[in-house]
C-alpha positions in Angstrom: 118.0 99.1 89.5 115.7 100.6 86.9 118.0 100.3 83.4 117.6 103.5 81.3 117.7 103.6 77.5 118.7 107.0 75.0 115.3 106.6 72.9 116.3 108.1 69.6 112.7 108.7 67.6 112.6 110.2 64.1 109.5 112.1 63.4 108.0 113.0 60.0 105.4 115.8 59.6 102.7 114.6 57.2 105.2 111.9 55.6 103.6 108.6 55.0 105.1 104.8 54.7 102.6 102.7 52.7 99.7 103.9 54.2 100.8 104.9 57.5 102.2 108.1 59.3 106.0 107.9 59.6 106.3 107.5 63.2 109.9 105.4 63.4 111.5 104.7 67.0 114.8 103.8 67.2 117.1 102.7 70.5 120.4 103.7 68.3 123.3 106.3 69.0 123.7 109.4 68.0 126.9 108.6 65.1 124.2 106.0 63.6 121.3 108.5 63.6 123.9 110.9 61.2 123.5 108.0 58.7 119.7 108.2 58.8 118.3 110.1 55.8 115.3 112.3 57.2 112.2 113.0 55.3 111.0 116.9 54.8 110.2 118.3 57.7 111.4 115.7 60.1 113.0 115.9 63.0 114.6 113.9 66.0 113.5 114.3 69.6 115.8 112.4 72.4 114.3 111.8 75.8 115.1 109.3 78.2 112.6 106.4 78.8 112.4 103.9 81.1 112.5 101.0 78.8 110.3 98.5 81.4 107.2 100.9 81.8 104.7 99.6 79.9 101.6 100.4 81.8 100.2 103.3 84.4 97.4 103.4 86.5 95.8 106.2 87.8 94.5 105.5 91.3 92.2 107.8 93.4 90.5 107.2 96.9 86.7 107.7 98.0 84.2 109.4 96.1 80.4 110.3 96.6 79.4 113.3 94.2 76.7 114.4 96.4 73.0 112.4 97.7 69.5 113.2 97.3 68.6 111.8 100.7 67.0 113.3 102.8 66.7 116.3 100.4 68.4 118.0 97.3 70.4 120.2 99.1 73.5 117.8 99.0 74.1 117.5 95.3 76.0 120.0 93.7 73.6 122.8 92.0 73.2 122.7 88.4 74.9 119.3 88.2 78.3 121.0 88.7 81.1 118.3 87.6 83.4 117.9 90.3 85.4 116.2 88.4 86.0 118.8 85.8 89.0 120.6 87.2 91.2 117.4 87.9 89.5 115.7 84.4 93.1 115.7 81.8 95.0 114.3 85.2 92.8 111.9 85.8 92.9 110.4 81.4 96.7 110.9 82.0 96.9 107.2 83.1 96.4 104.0 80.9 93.7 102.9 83.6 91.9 104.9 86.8 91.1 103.2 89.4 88.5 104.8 92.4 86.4 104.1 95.3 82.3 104.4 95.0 81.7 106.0 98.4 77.7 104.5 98.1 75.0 103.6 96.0 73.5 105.0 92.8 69.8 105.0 92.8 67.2 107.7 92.1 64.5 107.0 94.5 63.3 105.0 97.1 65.0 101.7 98.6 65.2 100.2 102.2 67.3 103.3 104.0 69.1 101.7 106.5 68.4 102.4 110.1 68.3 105.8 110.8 67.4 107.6 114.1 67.3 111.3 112.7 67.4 111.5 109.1 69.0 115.2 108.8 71.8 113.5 110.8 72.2 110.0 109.2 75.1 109.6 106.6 73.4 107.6 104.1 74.3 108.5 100.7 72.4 107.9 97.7 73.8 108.9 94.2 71.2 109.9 91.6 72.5 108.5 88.3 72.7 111.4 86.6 76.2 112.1 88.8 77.7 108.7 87.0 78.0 110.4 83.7 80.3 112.6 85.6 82.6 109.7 86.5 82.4 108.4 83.0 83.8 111.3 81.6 86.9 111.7 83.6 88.0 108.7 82.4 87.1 105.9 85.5 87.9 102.2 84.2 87.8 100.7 87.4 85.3 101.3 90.8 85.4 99.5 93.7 82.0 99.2 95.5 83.2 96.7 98.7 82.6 99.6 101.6 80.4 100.4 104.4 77.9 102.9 102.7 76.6 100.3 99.4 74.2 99.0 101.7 72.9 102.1 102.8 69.6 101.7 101.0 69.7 97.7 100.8 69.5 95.4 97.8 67.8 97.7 96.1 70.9 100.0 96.2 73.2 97.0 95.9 71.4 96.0 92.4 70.8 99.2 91.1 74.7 100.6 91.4 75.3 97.3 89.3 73.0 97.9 86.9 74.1 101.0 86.0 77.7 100.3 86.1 77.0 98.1 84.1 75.1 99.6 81.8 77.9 102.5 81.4 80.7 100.2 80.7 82.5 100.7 84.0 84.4 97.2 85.4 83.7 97.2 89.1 84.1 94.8 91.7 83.8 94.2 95.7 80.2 92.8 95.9 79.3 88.8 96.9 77.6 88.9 94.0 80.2 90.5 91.9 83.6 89.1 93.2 85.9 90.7 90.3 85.9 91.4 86.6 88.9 92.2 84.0 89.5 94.7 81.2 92.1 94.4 78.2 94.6 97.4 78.6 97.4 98.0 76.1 97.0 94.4 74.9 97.1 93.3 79.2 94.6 91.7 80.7 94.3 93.5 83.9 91.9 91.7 87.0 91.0 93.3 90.0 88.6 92.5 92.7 87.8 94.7 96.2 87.1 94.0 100.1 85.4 95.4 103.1 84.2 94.0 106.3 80.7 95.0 105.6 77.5 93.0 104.4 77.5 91.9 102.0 80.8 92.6 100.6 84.0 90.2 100.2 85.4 90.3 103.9 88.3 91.8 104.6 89.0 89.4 107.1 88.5 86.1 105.5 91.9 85.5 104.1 90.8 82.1 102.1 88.2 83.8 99.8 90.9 86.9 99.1 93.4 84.8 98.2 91.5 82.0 96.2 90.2 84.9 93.9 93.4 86.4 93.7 95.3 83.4 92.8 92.4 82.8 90.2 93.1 86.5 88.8 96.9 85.6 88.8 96.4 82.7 86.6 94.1 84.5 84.0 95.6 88.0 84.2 99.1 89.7 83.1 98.3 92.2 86.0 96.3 92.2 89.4 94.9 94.8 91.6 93.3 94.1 94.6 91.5 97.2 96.6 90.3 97.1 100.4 88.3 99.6 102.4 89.7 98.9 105.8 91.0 100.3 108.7 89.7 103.0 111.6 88.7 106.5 110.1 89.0 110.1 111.3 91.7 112.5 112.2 93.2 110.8 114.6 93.8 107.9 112.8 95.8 108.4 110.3 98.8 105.8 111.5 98.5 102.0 109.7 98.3 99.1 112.4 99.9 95.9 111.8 97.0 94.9 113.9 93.4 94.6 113.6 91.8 98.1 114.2 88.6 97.8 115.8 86.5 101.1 115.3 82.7 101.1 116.8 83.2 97.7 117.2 83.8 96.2 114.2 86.8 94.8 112.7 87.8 96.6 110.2 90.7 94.0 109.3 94.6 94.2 109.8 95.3 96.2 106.7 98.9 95.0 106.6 98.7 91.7 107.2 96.0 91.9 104.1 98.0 93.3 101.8 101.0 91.0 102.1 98.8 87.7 102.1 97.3 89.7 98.7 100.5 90.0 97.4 101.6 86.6 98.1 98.4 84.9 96.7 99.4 87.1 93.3 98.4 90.6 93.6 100.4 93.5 92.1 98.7 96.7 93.4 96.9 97.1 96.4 94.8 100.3 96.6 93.6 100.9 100.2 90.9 103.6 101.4 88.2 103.8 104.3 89.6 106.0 107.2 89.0 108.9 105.2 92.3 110.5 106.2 95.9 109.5 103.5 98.2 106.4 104.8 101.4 105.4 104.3 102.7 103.7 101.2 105.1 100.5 101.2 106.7 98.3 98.7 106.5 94.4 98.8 108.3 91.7 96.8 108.4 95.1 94.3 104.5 95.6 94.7 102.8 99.1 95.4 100.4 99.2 98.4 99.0 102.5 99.6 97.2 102.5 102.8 94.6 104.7 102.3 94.1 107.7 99.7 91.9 109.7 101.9 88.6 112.0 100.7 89.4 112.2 96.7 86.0 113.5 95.7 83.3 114.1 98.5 80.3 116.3 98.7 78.7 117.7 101.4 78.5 115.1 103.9 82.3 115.1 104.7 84.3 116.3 106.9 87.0 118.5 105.0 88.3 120.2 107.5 92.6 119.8 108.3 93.9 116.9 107.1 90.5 115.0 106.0 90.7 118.0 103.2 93.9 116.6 101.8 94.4 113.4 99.5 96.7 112.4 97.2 96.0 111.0 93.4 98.8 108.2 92.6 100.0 107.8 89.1 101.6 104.3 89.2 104.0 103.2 86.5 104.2 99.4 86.3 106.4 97.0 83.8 104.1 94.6 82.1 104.5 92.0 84.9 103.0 94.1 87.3 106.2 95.1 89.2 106.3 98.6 90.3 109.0 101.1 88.6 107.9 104.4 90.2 104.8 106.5 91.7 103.9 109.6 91.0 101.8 111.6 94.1 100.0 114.4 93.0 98.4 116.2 96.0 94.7 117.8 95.6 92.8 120.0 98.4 89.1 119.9 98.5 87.5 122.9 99.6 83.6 124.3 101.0 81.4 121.7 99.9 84.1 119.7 98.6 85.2 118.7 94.5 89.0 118.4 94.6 91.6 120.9 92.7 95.0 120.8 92.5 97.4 121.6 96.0 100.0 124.0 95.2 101.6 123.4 98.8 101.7 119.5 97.4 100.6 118.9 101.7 99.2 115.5 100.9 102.9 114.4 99.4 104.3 115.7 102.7 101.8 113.7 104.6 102.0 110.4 103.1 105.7 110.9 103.1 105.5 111.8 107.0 103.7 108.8 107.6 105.7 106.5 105.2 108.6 107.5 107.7 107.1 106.4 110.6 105.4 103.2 110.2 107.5 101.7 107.9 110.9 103.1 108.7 112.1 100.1 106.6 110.3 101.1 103.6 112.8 101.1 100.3 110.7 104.0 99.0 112.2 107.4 98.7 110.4 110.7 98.4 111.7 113.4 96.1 110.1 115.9 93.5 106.8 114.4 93.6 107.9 111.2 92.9 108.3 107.2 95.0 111.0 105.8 93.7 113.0 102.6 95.2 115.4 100.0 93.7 113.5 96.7 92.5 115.4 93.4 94.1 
């Protein structure tokens, strides 16, 4: 059970200890506060915190702002951002977390093969879109999914570079297994699978959970990210089963994120069928399924349910143990960029789901909010 504390803080308008502003929080009662002599102008705000949260991650699923291959006409015009509208939700966390739905290269590289190039889903980012990312506040990109590779090692190396280059931490690669960033004094790791080339593999259990349990030992706070599972419409249900779609494995998503947690994990962040999943709580970890089409340009299908996603706002206690999650539902329409949902369909989805495939699930649904009792 979460344990609640009356936060009693004092608040001084321009009033200065030494040579600091007068900001003076106080877990005291309200006979004790009448003792308290208040500066000029001060004045005392109660609100109920929970005293455990100490950190939030925002957490988003795939994104491809729009690709210059085979032509022009699938980037937004005038460099739109289409990021803009959901830009203050997405800084509201103390991290952001999303999915880099393919590489980020100008020009040129080895296209992967490709009968009919008007038809072929190949998606090339010019960098110019990264700023975009930048600016809505992205820590954290996975790049373990089936489109990296869509214009080879020269895509592969490029994305890196530039990710680099622009201070993002990103992970999901062979070559780039995991990194960490420092967040309210936490050292938070993170590291990403797929079961494409050239990625960490989804299915290989022993390299997940040696770099997890490596993470555990060097991190306050772990989150681990898959792109896995069968995609479309019509498969919006998660298997504790290996789903097999156009042949390849696409991994037993469940069975994953349970081994994940067990190796050390804290937050699993699943995307890749391109539809939202259900969510589940284990040993008092958040795992979300999949979060669906966040940000997708042009080369999507919007249409129904692929148009609806949720954005995750997880609060977490300093040990990585989930208190609550806060669903925010977003639409994308035309072309695609995401806004806001006022019908909030994507919270009845997930919900729906939730329901159906985990009917054992300790989450509850209510006013936007996931709530549950810890153990």
């Amino acid at each position: 059970m979460i344990k609640k504390n009356l936060l009693k803080i004092i608040l001084s308008a321009g009033a200065l200890v030494g040579s600091g502003l007068f900001i003076f929080p106080l877990l005291i009662s309200k006979a004790e506060i009448k003792n308290i002599p208040l500066r000029e102008n001060a004045e005392i705000i109660e609100t109920e915190i929970e005293q455990d949260s100490i950190i939030t991650l925002i957490a988003v699923g795939d994104m491809m702002l729009g690709t210059n291959y085979p032509n022009a006409t699938h980037l937004p015009p005038n460099d739109y951002d289409l990021l803009g509208p959901l830009q203050e939700l997405l800084k509201s966390g103390d991290m952001t977390f999303g999915n880099l739905e393919g590489t980020v290269l100008n020009e040129g590289g080895e296209i992967k093969s490709c009968g009919d190039p008007t038809k072929c889903y190949a998606f090339r980012q010019p960098e110019s879109v990264l700023k975009h990312v930048k600016n809505a506040g992205f820590d954290f990109l996975s790049i373990a999914n089936n489109h990296m590779g869509d214009f080879g090692e020269t895509g592969r190396k490029n994305t890196q570079k530039v990710l680099r280059e622009m201070g993002f931490r990103y992970a999901g690669l062979e070559s780039c297994p995991w990194d960490t960033l420092t967040v309210n004094g936490l050292l938070v790791g993170f590291t990403a699978y797929a079961p494409n080339s050239g990625c960490l593999q989804i299915n290989d259990y022993s390299i997940m959970e040696e770099i997890v349990k490596k993470l555990d030992k060097m991190c306050d706070i772990v989150i681990v990210s898959f792109h896995g599972g069968a995609e479309g419409s019509g498969k919006t249900h998660t298997l504790n089963s290996h789903e097999i779609f156009y042949g390849e494995d696409r991994g037993n998503v469940v069975e994953f994120s349970r081994k994940a947690v067990d190796a050390g994990a804290d937050v699993i962040l699943g995307h890749g069928p391109h539809v939202s999943r259900a969510c589940d709580v284990y040993k008092n970890r958040f795992i979300t399924y999949s979060m669906g089409n966040f940000c997708t340009y042009s080369r999507f299908n919007l249409s129904g349910i692929s148009g609806i996603a949720p954005v995750y706002k997880i609060y977490l206690t300093k040990n990585g143990e989930l208190i609550k999650t806060e669903l925010i539902s977003i639409q994308q329409l035309g072309e695609g960029g995401p806004i806001l949902d006022k019908e909030n369909r994507a919270f009845a989805e997930v919900k729906k789901l939730t329901e159906s495939d985990f009917p054992k699930s300790k989450l509850r649904f209510e006013n936007g909010f996931l709530t549950y009792e810890r153990d």
